[in-house]
MARBA-3410 file (N, C-alpha, C, O; in Angstrom, 1 decimal):
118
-126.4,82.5,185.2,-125.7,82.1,184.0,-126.3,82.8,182.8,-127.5,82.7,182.4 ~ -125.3,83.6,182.2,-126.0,84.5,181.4,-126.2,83.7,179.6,-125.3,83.2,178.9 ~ -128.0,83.8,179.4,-128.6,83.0,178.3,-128.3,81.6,178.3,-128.3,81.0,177.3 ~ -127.9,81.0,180.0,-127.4,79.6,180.3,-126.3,78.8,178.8,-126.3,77.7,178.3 ~ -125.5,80.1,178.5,-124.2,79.4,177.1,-123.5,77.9,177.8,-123.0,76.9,177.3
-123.6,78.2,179.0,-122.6,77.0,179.4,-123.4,75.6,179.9,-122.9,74.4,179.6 ~ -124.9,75.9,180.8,-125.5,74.9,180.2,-125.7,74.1,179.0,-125.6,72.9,179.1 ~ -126.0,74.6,177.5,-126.0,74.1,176.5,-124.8,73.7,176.0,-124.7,72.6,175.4 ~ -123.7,74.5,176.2,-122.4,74.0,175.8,-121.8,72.8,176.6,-121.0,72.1,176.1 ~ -122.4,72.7,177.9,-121.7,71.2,178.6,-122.9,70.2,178.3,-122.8,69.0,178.5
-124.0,70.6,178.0,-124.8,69.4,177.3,-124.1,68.6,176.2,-123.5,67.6,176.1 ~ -124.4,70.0,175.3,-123.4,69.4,173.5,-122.1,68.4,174.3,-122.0,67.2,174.1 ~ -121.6,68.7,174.7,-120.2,68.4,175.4,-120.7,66.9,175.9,-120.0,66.0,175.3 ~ -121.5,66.5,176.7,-121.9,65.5,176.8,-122.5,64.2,176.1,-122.4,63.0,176.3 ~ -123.2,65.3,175.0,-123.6,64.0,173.7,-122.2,63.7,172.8,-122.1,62.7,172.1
-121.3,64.6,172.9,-120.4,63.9,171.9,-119.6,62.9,172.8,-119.1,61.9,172.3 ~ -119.4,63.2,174.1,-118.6,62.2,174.9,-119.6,60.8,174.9,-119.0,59.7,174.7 ~ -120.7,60.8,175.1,-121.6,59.8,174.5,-121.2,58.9,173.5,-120.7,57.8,173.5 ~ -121.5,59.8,172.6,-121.2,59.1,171.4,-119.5,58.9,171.1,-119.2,58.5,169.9 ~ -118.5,59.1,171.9,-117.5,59.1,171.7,-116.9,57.8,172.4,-116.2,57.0,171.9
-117.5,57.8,173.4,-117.8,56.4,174.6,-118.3,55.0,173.6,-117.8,53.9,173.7 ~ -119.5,55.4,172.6,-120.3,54.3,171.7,-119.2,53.9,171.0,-119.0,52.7,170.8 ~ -118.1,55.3,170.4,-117.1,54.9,169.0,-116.0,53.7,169.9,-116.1,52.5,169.7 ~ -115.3,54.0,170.6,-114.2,53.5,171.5,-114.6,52.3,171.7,-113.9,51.3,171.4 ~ -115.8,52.1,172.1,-116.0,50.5,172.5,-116.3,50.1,171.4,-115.7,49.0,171.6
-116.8,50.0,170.4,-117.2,49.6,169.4,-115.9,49.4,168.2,-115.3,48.4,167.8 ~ -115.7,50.6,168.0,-114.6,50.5,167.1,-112.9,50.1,167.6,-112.3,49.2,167.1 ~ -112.7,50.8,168.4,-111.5,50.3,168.7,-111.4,49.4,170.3,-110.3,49.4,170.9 ~ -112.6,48.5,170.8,-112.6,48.1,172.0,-111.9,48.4,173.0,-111.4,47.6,173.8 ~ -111.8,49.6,173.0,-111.5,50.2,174.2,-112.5,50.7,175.2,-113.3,51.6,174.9
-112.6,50.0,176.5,-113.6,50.1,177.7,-113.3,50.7,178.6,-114.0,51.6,178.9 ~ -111.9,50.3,179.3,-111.6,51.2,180.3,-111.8,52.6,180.4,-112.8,53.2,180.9 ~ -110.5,53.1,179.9,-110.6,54.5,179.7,-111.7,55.2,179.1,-111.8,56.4,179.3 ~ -112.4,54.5,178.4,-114.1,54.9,177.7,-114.7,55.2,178.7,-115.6,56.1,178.4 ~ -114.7,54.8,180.0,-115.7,54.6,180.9,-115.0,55.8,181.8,-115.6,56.8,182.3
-114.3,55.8,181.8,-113.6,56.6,182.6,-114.1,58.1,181.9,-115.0,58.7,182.5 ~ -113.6,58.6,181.0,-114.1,59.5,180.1,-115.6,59.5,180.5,-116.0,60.3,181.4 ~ -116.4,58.6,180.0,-117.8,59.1,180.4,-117.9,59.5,180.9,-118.4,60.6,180.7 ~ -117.4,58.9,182.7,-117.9,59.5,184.0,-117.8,61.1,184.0,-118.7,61.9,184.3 ~ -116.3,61.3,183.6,-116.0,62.7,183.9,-116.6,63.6,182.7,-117.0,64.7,183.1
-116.6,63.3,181.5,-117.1,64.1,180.6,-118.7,64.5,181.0,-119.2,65.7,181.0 ~ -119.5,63.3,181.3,-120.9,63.8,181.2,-121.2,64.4,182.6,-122.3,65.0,182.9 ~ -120.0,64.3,183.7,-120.5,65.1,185.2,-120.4,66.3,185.0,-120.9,67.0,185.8 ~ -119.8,67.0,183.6,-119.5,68.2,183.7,-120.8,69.1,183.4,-120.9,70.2,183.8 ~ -121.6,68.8,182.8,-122.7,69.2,182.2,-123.9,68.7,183.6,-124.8,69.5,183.8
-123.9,67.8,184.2,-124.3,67.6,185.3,-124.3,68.2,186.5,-125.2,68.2,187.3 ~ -123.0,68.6,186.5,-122.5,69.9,187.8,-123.3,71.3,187.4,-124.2,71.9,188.1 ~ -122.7,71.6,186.2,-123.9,72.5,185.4,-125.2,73.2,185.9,-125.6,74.3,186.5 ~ -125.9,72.0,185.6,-127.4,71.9,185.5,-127.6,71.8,187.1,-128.6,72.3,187.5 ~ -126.6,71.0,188.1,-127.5,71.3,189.9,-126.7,72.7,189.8,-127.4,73.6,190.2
-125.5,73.1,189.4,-125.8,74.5,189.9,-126.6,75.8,189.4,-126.6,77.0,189.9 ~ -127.3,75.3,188.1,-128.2,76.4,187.8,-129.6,76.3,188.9,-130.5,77.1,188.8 ~ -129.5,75.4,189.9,-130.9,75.4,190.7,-129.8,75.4,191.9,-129.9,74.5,192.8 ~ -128.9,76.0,192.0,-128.3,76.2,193.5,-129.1,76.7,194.8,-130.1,77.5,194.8 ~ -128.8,76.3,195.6,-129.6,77.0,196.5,-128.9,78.2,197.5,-129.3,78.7,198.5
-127.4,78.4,196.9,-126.8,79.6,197.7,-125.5,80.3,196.7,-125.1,79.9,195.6 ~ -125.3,81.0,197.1,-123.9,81.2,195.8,-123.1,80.4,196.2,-122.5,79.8,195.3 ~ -122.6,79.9,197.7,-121.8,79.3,198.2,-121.9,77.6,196.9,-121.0,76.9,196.3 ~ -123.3,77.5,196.9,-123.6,76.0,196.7,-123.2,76.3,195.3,-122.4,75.5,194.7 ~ -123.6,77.3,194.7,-123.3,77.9,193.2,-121.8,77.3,192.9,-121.6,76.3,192.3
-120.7,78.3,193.8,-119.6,78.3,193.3,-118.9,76.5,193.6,-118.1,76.0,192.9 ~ -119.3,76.0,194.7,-119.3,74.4,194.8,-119.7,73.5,193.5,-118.9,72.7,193.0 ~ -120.5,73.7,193.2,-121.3,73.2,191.7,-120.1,73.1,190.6,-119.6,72.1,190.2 ~ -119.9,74.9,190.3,-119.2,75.0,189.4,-117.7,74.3,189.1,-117.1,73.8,188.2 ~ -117.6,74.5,190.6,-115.7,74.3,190.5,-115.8,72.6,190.3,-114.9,72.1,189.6
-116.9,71.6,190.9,-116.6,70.3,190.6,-116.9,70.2,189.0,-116.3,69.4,188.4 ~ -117.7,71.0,188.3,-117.6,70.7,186.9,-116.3,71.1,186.9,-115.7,70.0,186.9 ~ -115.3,72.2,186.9,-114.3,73.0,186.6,-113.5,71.5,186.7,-113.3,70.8,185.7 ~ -113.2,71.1,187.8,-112.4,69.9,188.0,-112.7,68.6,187.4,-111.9,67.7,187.6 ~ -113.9,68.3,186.6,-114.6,67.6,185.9,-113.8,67.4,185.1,-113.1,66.5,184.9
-114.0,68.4,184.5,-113.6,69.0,182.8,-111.8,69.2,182.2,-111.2,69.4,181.2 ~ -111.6,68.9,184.1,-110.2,68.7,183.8,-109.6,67.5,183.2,-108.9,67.4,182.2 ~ -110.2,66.5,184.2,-110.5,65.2,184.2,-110.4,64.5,183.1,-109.8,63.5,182.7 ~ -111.6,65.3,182.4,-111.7,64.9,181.1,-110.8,65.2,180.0,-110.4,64.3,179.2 ~ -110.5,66.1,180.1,-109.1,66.5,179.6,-107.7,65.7,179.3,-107.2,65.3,178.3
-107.4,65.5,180.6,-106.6,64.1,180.9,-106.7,63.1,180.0,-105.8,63.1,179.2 ~ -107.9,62.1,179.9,-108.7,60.9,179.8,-108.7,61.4,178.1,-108.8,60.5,177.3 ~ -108.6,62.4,177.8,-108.6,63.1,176.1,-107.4,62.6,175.8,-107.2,61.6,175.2 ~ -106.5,63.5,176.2,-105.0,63.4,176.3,-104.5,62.2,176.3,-103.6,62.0,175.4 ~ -104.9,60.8,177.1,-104.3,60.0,177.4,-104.5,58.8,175.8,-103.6,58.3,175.2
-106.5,58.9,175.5,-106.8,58.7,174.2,-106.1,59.1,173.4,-106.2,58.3,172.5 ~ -105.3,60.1,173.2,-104.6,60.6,171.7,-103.3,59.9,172.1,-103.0,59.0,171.4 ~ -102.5,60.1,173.0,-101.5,59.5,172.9,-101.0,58.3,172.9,-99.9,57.9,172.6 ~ -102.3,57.2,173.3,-102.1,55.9,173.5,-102.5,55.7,171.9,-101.9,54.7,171.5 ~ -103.4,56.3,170.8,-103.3,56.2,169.3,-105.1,55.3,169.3,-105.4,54.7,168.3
-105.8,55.5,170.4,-107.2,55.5,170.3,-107.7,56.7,169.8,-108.6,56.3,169.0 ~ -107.6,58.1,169.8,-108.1,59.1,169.3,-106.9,59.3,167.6,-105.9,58.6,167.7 ~ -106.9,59.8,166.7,-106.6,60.0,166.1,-106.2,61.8,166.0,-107.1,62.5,166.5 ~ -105.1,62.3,165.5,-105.2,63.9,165.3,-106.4,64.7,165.2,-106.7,65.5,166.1 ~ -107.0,64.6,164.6,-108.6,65.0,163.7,-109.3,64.9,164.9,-109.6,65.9,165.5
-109.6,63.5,165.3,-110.6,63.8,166.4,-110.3,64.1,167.6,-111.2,64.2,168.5 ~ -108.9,64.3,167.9,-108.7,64.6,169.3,-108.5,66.0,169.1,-109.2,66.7,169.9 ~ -107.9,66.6,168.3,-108.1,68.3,168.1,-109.2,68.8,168.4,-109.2,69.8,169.2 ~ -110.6,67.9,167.6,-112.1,68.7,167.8,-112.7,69.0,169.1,-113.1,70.0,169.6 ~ -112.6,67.3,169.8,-113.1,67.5,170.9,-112.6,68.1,172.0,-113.2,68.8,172.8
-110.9,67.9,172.1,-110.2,69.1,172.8,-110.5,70.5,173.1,-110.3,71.1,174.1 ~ -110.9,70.8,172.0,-111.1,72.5,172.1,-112.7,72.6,172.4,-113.3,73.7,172.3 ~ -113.3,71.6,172.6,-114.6,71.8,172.6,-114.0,72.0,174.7,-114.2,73.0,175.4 ~ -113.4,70.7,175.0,-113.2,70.8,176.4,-112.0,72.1,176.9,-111.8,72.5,178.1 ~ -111.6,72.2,176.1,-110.7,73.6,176.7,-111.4,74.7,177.1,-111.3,75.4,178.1
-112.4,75.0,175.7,-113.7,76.0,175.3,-114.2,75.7,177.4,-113.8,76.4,178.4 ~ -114.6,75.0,177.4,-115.5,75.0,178.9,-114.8,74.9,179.9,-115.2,75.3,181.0 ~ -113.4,74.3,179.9,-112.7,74.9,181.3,-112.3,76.5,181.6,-112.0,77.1,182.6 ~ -112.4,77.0,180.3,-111.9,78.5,180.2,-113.6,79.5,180.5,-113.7,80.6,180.9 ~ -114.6,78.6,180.3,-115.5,79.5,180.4,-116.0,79.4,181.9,-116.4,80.4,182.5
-116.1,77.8,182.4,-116.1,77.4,184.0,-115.5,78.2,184.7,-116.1,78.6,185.7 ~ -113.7,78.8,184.4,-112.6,79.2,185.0,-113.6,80.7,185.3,-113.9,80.9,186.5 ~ -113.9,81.2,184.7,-114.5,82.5,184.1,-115.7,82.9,185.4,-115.7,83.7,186.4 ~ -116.6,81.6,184.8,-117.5,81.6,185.8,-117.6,81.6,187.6,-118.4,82.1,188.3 ~ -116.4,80.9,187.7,-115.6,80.7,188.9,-115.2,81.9,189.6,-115.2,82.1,190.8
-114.8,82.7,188.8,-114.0,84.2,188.9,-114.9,85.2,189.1,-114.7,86.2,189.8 ~ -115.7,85.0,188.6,-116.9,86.0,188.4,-117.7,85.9,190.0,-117.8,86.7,190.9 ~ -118.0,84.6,189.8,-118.9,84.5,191.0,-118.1,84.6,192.4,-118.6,85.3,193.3 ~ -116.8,84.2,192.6,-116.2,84.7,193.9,-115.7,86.2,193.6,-114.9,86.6,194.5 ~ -115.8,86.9,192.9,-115.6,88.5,192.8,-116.8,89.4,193.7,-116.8,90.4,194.4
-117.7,88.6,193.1,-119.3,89.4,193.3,-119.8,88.8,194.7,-120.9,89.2,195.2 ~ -118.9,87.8,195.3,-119.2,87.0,196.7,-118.8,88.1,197.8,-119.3,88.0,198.9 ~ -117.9,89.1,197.4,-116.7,89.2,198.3,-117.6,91.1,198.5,-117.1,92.0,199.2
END
């Protein structure tokens, strides 16, 4: 993972779902889907991080693709926040493109590594 960009970017990615999880329940008592969002938001930076200590490329591209589907997840669980009128315009715009930003760069990563498999 070149200068690990996507490690640190699915970290960041993870504290704002954090703290996005803190705002929901707090502010607008929303739990469910808060929880839900967590799971998938912070596995993606989790997938991340076991596949930077992969132990095969095989296991590599395994890693990746569950963040890849992670981050879809999350996506969704975004989506579902803005339209039910828990996220607002403003904040569903920011963090959206923060998660689009990393399914396009996972997608990438994905591509790269089964190119160089083959």
């Amino acid at each position: 993972m070149h200068n690990n960009v996507i490690l640190e970017k699915s970290f960041d990615f993870s504290v704002r779902i954090v703290n996005l999880k803190k705002y929901l329940n707090s502010e607008k008592k929303e739990c469910i889907m808060a929880a839900q969002l967590m799971r998938s938001g912070t596995s993606i930076g989790a997938n991340v991080t076991e596949a930077d200590q992969a132990q095969s490329k095989a296991d590599f591209i395994s890693k990746i693709s569950i963040a890849n589907k992670e981050a879809h997840e999350t996506r969704y669980w975004l989506r579902l926040l803005h339209r039910t009128d828990y996220l607002n315009d403003e904040e569903f715009s920011s963090i959206i493109s923060d998660c689009q930003e990393l399914i396009k760069i996972l997608q990438a990563i994905i591509k790269s590594a089964k190119d160089n498999n083959q």
